[in-house]
Legacy VTK file of the C-alpha trace (Angstrom):
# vtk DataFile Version 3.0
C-alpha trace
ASCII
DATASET POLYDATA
POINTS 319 float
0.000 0.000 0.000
1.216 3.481 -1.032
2.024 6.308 1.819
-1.323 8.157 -0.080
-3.312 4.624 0.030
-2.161 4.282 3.912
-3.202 7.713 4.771
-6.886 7.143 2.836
-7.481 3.845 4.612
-6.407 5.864 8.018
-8.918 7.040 10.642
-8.765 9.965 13.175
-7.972 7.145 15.655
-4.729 5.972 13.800
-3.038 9.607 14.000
-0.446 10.414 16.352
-1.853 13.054 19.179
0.804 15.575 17.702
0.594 16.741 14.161
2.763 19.584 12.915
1.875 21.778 9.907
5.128 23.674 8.875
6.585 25.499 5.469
7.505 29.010 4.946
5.525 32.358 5.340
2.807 32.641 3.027
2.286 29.088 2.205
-1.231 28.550 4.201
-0.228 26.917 7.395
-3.001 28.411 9.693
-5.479 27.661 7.169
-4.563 24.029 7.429
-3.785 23.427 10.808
-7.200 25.213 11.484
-9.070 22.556 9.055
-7.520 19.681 10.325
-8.513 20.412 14.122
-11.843 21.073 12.914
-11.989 18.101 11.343
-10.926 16.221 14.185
-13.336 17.762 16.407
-16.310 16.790 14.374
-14.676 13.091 14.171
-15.117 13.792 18.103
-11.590 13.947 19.152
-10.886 17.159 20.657
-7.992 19.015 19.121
-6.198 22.715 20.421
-3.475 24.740 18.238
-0.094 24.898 19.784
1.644 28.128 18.265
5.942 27.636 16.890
5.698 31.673 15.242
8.362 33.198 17.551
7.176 36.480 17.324
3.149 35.590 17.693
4.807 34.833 21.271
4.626 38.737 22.002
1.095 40.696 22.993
0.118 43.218 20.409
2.176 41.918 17.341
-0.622 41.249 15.199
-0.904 42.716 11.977
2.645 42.289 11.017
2.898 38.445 11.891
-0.424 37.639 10.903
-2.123 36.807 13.972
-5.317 34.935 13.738
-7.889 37.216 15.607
-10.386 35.571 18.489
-12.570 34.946 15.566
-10.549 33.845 13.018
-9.121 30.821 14.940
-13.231 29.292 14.686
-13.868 28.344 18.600
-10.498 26.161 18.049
-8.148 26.860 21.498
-4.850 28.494 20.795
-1.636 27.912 23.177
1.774 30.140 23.078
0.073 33.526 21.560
0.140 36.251 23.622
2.157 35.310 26.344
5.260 37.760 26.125
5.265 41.559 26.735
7.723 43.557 23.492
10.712 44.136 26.144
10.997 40.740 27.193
13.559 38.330 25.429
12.446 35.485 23.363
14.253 32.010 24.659
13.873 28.653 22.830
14.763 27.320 25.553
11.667 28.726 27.627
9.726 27.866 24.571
10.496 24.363 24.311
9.372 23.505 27.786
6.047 25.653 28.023
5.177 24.333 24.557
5.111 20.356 25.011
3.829 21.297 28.707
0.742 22.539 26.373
0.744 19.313 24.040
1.234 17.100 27.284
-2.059 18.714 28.637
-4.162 18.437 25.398
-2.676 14.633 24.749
-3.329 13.643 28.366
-7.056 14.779 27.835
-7.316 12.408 25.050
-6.952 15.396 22.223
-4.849 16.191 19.185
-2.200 19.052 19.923
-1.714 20.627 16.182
1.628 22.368 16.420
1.947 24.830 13.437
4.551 27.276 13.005
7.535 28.355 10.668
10.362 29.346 13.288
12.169 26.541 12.409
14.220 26.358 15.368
10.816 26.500 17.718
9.572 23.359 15.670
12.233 21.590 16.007
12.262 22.182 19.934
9.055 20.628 20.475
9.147 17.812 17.987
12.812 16.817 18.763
15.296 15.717 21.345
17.106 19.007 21.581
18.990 20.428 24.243
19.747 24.649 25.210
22.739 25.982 27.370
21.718 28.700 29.342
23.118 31.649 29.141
26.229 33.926 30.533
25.317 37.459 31.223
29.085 38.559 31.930
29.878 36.532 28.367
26.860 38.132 26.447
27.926 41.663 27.529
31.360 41.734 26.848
30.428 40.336 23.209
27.953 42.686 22.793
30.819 45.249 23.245
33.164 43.933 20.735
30.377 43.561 17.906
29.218 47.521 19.228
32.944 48.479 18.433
34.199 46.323 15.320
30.766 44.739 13.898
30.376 41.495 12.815
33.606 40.428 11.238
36.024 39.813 14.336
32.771 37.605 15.725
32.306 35.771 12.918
36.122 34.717 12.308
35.826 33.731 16.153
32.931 31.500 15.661
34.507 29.764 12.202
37.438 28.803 14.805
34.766 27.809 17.404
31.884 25.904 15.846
32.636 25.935 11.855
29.166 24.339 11.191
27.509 27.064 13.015
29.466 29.907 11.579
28.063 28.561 7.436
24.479 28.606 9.112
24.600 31.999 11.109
22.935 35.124 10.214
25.399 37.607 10.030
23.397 40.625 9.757
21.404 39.709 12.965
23.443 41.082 15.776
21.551 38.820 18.496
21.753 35.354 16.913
25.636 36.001 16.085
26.164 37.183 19.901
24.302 34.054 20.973
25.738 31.537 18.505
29.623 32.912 19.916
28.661 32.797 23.155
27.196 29.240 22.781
30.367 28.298 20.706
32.677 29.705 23.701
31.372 27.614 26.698
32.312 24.662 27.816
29.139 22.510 27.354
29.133 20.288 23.690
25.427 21.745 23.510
24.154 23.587 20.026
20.884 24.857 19.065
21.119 22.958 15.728
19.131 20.648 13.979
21.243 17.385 13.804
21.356 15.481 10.824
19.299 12.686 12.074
17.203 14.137 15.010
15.352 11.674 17.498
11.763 12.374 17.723
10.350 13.777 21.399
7.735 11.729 20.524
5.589 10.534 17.452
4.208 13.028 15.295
2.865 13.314 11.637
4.231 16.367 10.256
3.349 18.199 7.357
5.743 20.122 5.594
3.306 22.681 3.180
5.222 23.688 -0.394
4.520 25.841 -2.635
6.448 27.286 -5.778
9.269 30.427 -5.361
7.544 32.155 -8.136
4.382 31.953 -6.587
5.712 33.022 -3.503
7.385 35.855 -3.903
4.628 37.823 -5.714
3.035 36.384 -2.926
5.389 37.435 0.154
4.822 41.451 -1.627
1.259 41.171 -1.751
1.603 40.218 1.974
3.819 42.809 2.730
1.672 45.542 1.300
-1.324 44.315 3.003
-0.090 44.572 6.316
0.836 48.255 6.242
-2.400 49.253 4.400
-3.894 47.797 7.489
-2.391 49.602 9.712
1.337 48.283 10.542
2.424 51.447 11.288
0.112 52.391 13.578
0.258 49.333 15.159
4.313 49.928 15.777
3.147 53.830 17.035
1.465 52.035 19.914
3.811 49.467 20.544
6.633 52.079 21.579
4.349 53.032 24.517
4.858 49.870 25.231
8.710 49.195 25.076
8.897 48.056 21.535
12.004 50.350 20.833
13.475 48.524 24.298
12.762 45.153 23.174
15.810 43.162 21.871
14.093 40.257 19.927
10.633 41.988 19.153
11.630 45.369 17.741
14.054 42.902 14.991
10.594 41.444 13.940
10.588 41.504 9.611
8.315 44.296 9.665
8.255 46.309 12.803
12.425 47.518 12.523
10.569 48.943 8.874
7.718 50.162 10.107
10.160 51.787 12.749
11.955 53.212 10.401
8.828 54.945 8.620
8.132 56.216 12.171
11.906 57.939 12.457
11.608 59.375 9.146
14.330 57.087 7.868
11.843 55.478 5.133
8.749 56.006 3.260
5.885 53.565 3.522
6.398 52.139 0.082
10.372 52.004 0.696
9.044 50.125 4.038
6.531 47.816 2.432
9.862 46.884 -0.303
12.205 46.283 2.399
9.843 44.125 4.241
9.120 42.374 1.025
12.875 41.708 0.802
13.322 40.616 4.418
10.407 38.219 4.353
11.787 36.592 0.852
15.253 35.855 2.405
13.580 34.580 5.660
11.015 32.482 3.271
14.713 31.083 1.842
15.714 30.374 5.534
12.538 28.482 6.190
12.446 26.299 3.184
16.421 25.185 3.262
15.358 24.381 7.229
12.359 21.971 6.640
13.949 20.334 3.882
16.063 18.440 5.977
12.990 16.992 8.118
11.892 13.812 7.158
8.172 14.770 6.422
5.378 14.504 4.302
5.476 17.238 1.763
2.422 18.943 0.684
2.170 21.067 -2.766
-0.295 23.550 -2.170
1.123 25.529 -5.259
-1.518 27.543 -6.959
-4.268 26.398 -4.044
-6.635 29.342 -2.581
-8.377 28.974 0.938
-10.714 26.388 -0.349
-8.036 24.045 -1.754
-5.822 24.281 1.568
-8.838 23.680 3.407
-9.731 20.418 1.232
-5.895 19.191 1.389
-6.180 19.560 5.091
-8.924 17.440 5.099
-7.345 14.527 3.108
-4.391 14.651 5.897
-6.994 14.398 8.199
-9.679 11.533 7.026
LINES 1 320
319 0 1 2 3 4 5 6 7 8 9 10 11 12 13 14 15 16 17 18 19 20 21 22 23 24 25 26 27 28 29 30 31 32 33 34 35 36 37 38 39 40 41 42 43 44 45 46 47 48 49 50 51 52 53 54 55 56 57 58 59 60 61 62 63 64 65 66 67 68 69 70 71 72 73 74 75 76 77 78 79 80 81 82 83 84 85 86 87 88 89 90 91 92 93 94 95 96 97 98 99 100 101 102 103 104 105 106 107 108 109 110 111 112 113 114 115 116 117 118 119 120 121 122 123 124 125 126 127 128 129 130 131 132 133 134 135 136 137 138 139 140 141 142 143 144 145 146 147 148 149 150 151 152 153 154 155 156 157 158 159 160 161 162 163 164 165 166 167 168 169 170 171 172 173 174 175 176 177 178 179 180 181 182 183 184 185 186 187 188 189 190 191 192 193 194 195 196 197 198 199 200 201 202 203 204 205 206 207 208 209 210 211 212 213 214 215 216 217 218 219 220 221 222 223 224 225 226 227 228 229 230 231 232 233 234 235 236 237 238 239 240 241 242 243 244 245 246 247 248 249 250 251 252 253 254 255 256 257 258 259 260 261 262 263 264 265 266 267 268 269 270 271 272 273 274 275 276 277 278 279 280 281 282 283 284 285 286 287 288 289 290 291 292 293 294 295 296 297 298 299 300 301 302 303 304 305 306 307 308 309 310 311 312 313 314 315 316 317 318
């Protein structure tokens, strides 16, 4: 029998509690993780949304990462939105545990916890066996400092020496995640936030890794990009800073806000904003894609789908 014959013949009662729905912005994960807990729910076996969008972590980041609103997620309960204030740092670490905490509460109850997200590094948390040094204050300071005084190069060349792998993989032009990945590098513990090359599972889980084509996409990712300021992205921002956006280290970074920031300064013009945002989320998209690839999942094309053919792939996932 065929992997599409298997999954026909299946029943809601054959899935694994933990189904994950991941693939780069734009390509219609809500959609289907939304459809497939629906569809569980009317098979009568209860199913709740576990969130892996880093930034949907943080209170009043809506427009720009696409929030579902309270009526948009369709009486379906949501875990990991809304649970960080702008100035507060995001950890993986902190993540990882709250998150399964969640899916170890729906499972226990007899439900399906649908984890659905495109921070790759969140995903991977939850679904596999990885581990996060803490941090070093004294270390993060003093490497904050150097990068303040001579950028990114001497950091980098210290982390090639260090950790070579993680030095090909690092985002330069993210101050934070270099700082972190050198300070990681420079301890003592053999402990990287890296997806290995063959992971072990936390525990099983169908995941679903959604596709669709770059050309598709990247009108796709400037439609999106456009959207969210016409709807109000930089007014969104304007309130944030009364709330400590500017102060935040990991929220004010978020593709979107640091441009709609910089229409706020007077550094940029809306449609320079909406372009550079465009860009960002493209490269990110890149990020996303080269990072799922290496899970061993079930890929999904939903090239060329609208809501109505997400929703009706969703359902064939979920029989």
């Amino acid at each position: 029998m065929s992997g599409a014959e298997a999954a026909a013949a299946a029943t809601p009662d054959d899935l694994p509690d933990l189904i994950a729905v991941v693939g780069a912005t734009g390509t219609g994960k809500s959609e289907v993780a939304l459809t497939i807990a629906e569809h569980l729910r009317d098979a009568g076996r209860p199913a709740e949304i576990v969130n892996a969008d880093a930034m949907q972590l943080y209170r009043g980041m809506d427009i720009g990462t696409a929030k579902l609103s309270e009526d948009e997620r369709r009486g379906i309960v949501h875990h990991q939105l809304d649970v960080l204030d702008v100035t507060d740092e995001a950890s993986v670490a902190a993540y990882q545990r709250d998150a399964r905490a969640d899916v170890e509460r729906i499972t226990a109850g007899g439900g399906t916890a649908v984890l659905v997200g495109g921070s790759g590094l969140y995903v991977s948390a939850v679904l596999f066996d990885l581990a996060f040094p803490g941090t070093d204050p004294e270390l993060r300071a003093e490497l904050e400092r150097e990068h303040a005084e001579h950028g990114p190069n001497a950091l980098l060349a210290r982390l090639r020496a260090l950790d070579p792998a993680a030095a090909a993989e690092v985002d330069v032009r993210n101050p934070r995640r270099l700082v972190r990945a050198v300070e990681i590098a420079s301890r003592s513990e053999v402990v990287t936030p890296r997806l290995p090359s063959a992971p072990r599972p936390w525990r099983a889980a169908r995941v679903v890794h959604l596709h669709r084509e770059r050309s598709e996409l990247v009108a796709s990712l400037h439609a999106r990009a456009a959207r969210m300021f016409r709807d109000g992205l930089v007014d969104e921002v304007d309130a944030l800073r009364a709330d400590g956006l500017e102060q935040g280290r990991t929220a004010r970074a978020a593709i979107g806000y640091s441009q709609a920031l910089d229409v706020l300064h007077g550094q940029a013009t809306s449609e320079e904003a909406v372009d550079a945002t465009a860009v960002a989320t493209r490269k990110y998209a890149r990020r996303q894609v080269s990072w799922f690839k290496r899970y061993d999942a079930e890929v999904l094309d939903v090239s060329g789908t609208d809501v109505a053919g997400l929703r009706a792939a969703a359902r064939r996932i979920v029989p």
